[in-house]
C-alpha positions as CSV (number, residue, x, y, z in Angstrom):
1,X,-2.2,-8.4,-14.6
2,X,0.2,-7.2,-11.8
3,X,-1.7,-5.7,-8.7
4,X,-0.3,-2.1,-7.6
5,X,-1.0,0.3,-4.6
6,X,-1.3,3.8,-5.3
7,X,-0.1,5.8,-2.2
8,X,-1.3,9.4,-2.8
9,X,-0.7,12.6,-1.0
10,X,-2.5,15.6,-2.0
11,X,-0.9,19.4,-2.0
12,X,-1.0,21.4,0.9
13,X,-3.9,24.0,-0.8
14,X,-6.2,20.9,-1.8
15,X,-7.1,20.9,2.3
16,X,-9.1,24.4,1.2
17,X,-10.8,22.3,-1.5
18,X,-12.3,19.8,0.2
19,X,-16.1,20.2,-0.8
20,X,-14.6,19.5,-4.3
21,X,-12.9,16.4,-3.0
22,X,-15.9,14.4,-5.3
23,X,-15.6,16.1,-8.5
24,X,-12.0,16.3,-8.1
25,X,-11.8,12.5,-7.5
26,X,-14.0,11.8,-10.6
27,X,-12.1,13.4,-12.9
28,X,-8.8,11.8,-12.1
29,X,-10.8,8.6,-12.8
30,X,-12.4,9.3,-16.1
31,X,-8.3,10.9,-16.7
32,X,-7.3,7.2,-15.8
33,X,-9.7,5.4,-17.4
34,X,-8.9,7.3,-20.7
35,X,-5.9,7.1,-20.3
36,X,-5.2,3.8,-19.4
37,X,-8.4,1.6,-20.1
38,X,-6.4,-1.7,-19.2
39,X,-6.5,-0.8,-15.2
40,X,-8.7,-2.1,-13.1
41,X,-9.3,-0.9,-9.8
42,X,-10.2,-2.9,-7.1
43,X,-10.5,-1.0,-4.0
44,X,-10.3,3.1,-2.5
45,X,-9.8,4.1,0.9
46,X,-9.5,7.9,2.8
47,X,-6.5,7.8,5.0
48,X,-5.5,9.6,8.0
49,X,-1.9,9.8,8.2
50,X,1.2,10.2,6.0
51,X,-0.7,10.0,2.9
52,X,-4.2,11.1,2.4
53,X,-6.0,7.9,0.0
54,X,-4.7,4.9,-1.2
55,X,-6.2,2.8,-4.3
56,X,-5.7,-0.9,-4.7
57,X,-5.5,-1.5,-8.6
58,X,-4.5,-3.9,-11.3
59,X,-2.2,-3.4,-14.5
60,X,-0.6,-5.0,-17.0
61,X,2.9,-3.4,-16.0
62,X,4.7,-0.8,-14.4
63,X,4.4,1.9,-17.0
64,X,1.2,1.6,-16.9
65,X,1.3,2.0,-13.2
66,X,3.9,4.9,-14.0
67,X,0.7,7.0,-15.8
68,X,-1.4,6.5,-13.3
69,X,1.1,8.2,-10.4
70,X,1.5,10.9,-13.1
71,X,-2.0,11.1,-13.6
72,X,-2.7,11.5,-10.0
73,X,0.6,14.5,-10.0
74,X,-0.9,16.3,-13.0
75,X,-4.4,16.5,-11.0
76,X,-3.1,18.2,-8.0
77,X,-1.4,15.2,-5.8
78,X,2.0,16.7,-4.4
79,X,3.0,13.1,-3.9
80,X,1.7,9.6,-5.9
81,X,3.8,6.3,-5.6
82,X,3.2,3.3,-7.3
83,X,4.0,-0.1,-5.2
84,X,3.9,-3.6,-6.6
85,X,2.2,-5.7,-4.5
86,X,2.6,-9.8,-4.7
87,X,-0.1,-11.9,-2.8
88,X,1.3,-13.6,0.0
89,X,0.5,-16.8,-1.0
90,X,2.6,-15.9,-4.3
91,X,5.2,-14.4,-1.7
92,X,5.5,-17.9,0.3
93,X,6.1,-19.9,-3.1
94,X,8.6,-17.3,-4.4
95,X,10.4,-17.8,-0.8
96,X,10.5,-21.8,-1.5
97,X,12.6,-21.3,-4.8
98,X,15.1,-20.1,-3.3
């Protein structure tokens, strides 16, 4: 399984819709989840900044990363990127083939 970080920023008229932020949030997962039973997620965190949450997740490639970004679009996200992430210690050995 790779490991992916899902950068997500919600629309503008989701800021009005915040006491839903919960039920919102849980149906994106059961989408996911049905979607694409093979992810695993490992971690989600609120952000203040650029993007508004970011989700720490494993899957078996990058379409299946693909579905989840569109999964997060479809449910109200005005942006969702995908980012492949390699642990460093994975990063340091790929550095000593070269």
């Amino acid at each position: 399984m790779q490991t992916f970080i899902l950068m997500t920023k919600l629309a503008s008229e989701a800021g009005s819709q915040v006491k839903d932020r919960a039920k919102q949030g849980q149906t994106w997962m059961n989408q996911v989840r049905e979607s694409c039973p093979e992810v695993k997620f490992v971690a989600h965190y609120a952000l203040l900044g650029s993007f508004d949450f970011l989700s720490v997740y494993q899957a078996p490639n990058p379409e299946v990363a693909a579905k989840v970004s569109m999964i997060s679009l479809a449910n109200g996200a005005f942006q969702a990127q995908s980012w492949t992430a390699i642990e460093y210690k994975r990063f340091i050995e790929l550095t000593e083939e070269l």
